[in-house]
C-alpha positions, 0 to 999 in steps of 0.5 A, a space after each residue: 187745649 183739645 178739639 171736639 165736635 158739639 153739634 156739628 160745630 168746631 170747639 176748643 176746650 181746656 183739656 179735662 174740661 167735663 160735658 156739664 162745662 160745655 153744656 152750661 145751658 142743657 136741661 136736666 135729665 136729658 140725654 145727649 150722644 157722645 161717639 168717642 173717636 176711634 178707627 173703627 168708627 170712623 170708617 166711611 160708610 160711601 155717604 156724604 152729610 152736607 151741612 146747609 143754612 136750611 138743614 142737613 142733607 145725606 148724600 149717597 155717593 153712586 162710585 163715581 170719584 167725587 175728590 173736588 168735594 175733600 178739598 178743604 177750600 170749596 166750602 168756601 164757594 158752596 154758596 146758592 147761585 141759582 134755584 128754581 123749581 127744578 134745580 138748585 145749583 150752588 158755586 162756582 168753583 174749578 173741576 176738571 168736567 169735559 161737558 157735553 152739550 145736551 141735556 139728560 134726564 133728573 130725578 128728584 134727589 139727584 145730586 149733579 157736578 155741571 158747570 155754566 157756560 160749558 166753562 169747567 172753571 165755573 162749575 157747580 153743585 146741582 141738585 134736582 128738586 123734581 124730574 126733569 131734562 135740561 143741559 146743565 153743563 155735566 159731561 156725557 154720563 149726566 154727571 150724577 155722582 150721588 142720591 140724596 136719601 136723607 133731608 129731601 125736604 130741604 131742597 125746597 126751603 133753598 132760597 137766597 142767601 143759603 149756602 153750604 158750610 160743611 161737608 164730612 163723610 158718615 161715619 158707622 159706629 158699631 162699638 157701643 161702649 164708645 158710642 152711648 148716650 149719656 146725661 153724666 154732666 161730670 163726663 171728662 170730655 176728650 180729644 176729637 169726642 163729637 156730641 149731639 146734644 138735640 134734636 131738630 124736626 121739620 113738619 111735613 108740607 113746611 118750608 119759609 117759601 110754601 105750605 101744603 096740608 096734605 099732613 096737617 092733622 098727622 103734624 099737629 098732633 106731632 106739635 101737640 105731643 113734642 111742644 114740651 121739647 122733649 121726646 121720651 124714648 118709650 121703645 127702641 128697635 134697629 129701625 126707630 125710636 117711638 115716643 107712645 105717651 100720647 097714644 089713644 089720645 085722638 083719632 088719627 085719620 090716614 093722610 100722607 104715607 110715603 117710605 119711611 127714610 132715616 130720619 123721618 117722624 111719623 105718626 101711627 094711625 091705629 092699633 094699641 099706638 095709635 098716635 104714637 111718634 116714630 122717629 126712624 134709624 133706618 130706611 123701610 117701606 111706606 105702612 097703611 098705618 104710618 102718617 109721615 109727619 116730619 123729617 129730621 134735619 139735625 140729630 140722626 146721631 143721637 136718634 141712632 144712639 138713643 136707648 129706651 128711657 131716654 129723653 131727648 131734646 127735640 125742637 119742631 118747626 113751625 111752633 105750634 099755633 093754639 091759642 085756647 086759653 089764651 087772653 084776646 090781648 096775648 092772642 094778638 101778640 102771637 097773631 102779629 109775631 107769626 104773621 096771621 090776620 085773627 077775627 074776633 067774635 067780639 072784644 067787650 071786656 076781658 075775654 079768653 079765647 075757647 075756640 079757634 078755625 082753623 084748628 091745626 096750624 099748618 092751615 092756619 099759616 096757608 090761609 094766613 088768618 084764623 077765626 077765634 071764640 070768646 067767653 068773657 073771664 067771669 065765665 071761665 073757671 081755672 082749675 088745677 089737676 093733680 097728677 101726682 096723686 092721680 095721674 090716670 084719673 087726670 088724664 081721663 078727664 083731660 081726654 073728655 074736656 078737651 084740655 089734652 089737646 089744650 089749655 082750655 076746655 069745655 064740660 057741660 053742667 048736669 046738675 046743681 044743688 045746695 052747694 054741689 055741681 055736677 058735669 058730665 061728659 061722654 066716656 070713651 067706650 072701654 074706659 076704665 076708672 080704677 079707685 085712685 086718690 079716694 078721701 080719707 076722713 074728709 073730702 076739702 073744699 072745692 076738691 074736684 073728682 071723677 066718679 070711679 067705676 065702684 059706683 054706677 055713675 062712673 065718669 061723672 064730675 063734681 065739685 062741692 064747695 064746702 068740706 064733707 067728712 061723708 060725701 066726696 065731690 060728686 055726692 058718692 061715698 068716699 069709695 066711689 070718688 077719686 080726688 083728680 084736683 080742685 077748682 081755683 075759682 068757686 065764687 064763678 061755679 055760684 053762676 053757672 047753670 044746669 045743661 049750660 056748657 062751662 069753659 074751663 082752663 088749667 093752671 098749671 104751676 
């Protein structure tokens, strides 16, 4: 049997067992970090990472001498005996301090060895969750022994019941031909190997205790462009990794900047990657054009190791809360899972929600309620997009519905004749619509297409529900059309009506 570290975890497996043996459950295609041992790479870097039922928390150690935390057996006490909104404080456990009776001045982040009572025998672990002065039993320095610089918002998701269940030095990997990410299943795994198969994010202004907004739209839009559980590794610097494939999507306003620590997830605010994701590998200094919208509490290792094209398994909490395109009935399933009040503008027949208030889901789990509007179902038209054909065409039109951001969408009818219908919405200035997915001999039935820019009524979307071997969907000639998917439900296009705005919802297989 040999020991390696998976996730942070203790695991003994069969000698010569391969990575796809221990990941049975991973997904395909997507990378995980190996730091192979070895004694250059396990050389201490002067930090601690504390594993904590809430996250992880790094530590950095000031030179003071910290031995009472390499003994094995004071895991075992680190349990959360006390917190309030200055301090959280876990033990008791034995030390040697000699406090002395006065209090000093915290920081947020500080990391305290005191003690209650002035008993040395019952010491603990302090940490400072705002400046503050008090006497907490620490001896004449103030006892301050480290800085927390990384997972600071986990100071204040500590409640009762939480405690601290691993301690271990951070380690530095130079060597890169022993430390890599990889997605060869058929890996032979070997003695003391660690593996990070995930990432985990939580979102700005989150914790199970309070919820503030001061981020809510950067950290939607980091909901909306993660909740595939995946983060593609677009680019890969020293300082971060960035995910760009929702850049230009939707206008970012500027909310809350603050320095840009490892581990923290931003969210541009303009420029060419104007909405990009950000994940950082290194400390840097707060930007006007960065929103900070999250911080990792587990994974910084495959962060580091990540190189562009990787994908990465990322999972943000709180999920996120959309429920356009949804039935009334699974909305409601989702209101009481989640835990929020939901009004309905009406219940007769079935219905699919098209909008909701408020929209981003860190304001809708402050308030604790949401407002929702309905079409009937006979009002909704499904539609499927091709995005393997036409890809750029499908995304332009997702953009101008409404469907990038969700499920469901909305295009108002510009025209109807014979067996023709025509939508147009407005095209975002710069938008180009190269020819892409033109027919052949013959545009199909219910075919849906977007006008590309050979023709002066670039950017208008048709439909036709019988077969044209002359005309595509949106009357042009073939040249003029790019074929983006085709519509599910023709019988509801027969009702709709010209300036009559149209939901649409797409299915995706």
């Amino acid at each position: 049997m040999i020991t390696i570290h998976l996730d942070g975890e203790r695991v003994d497996i069969t000698e010569g067992s391969t990575l796809g043996s221990v990941l049975l459950h991973h997904p395909a295609g997507l990378s995980v970090g190996i730091i192979r041992p070895s004694t250059q790479e396990q050389a201490k870097t002067g930090n601690l990472t504390l594993t904590t039922t809430a996250g992880e928390v790094v530590i950095e150690l000031t030179g003071k001498i910290v031995d009472f935390l390499e003994s094995p057996e004071i895991v075992q006490t680190l349990t959360l005996h006390w917190g309030d909104r200055y301090a959280a404080a876990f033990g008791p456990f034995p030390s040697s301090i000699h406090p002395s009776r006065k209090p000093h001045l915290y920081e947020r982040g500080d990391v305290i060895l005191g003690c209650g009572g002035y008993e040395p025998a019952r010491s603990y672990l302090i940490f400072s969750k705002t400046r503050h002065s008090a006497d907490h039993g620490a001896d004449e320095s103030g006892g301050v022994f480290g800085k927390v610089i990384s997972g600071r918002a986990v100071l204040d998701r500590w409640t009762t019941g939480d405690r601290i269940t691993r301690i271990e030095p951070v380690v530095s990997w130079a060597d890169t031909s022993r430390s890599f990410t990889t997605t060869d299943m058929n890996l032979i795994l070997e003695e003391g190997m660690q593996i990070t198969t995930h990432v985990n994010v939580i979102a700005q202004g989150y914790s199970k205790e309070r919820i503030s907004t001061e981020a809510s739209g950067s950290v939607e839009h980091m909901l909306l462009a993660l909740q595939s559980g995946k983060f593609t590794v677009t680019r890969a610097t020293s300082t971060h990794i960035l995910d760009s494939r929702l850049t230009g999507s939707s206008e970012i306003v500027t909310e809350f900047r603050h320095p840009r620590r490892e581990g923290t997830v931003t969210v541009r605010t303009s420029g060419q990657l104007e909405g990009g994701i950000y994940i950082y590998r290194d400390d840097v200094p707060s930007s006007l054009v960065h929103n900070v919208a999250g911080q990792v509490i587990h994974g910084i290792e495959l962060v580091k190791l990540a190189q562009e094209h990787d994908v990465l398994a990322i999972n943000v909490v709180p999920q996120r809360i959309d429920l356009l395109g949804l039935s009334l009935a699974k909305a409601k399933e989702i209101s009481a899972e989640r835990g929020f009040r939901m009004t309905v503008d009406s219940e007769e027949g079935e219905r699919i929600i098209v909008s909701q208030e408020p929209g981003n889901t860190l304001d809708v789990l402050k308030e604790g309620t949401v407002t929702v509007t309905t079409a009937p179902l006979e009002k909704v038209i499904d539609i499927e997009l091709d995005d393997e054909k036409a890809p750029i065409s499908c995304d332009i039109f997702r953009r101008i519905t409404g469907l990038k951001e969700h499920d469901a969408g909305m295009i108002p009818v510009f025209f109807k004749f014979d067996d023709v219908v025509l939508f147009k919405s407005p095209i975002p200035p710069g938008t180009k619509i190269n020819p892409e997915n033109t027919p052949k001999d013959e545009a199909p039935a219910a075919a849906l297409a977007i006008t590309n820019d050979s023709r002066k009524g670039a950017g208008l979307v048709g439909v036709r529900l019988s077969a044209n071997k002359e005309f595509g969907p949106t009357s042009e000639p073939f040249e003029g059309t790019n074929i983006i998917g085709h519509v599910i439900d023709t019988e509801k296009l027969k009702n709709v009506k010209e300036k009559e705005k149209t939901y649409i919802r797409e299915v995706k297989r």
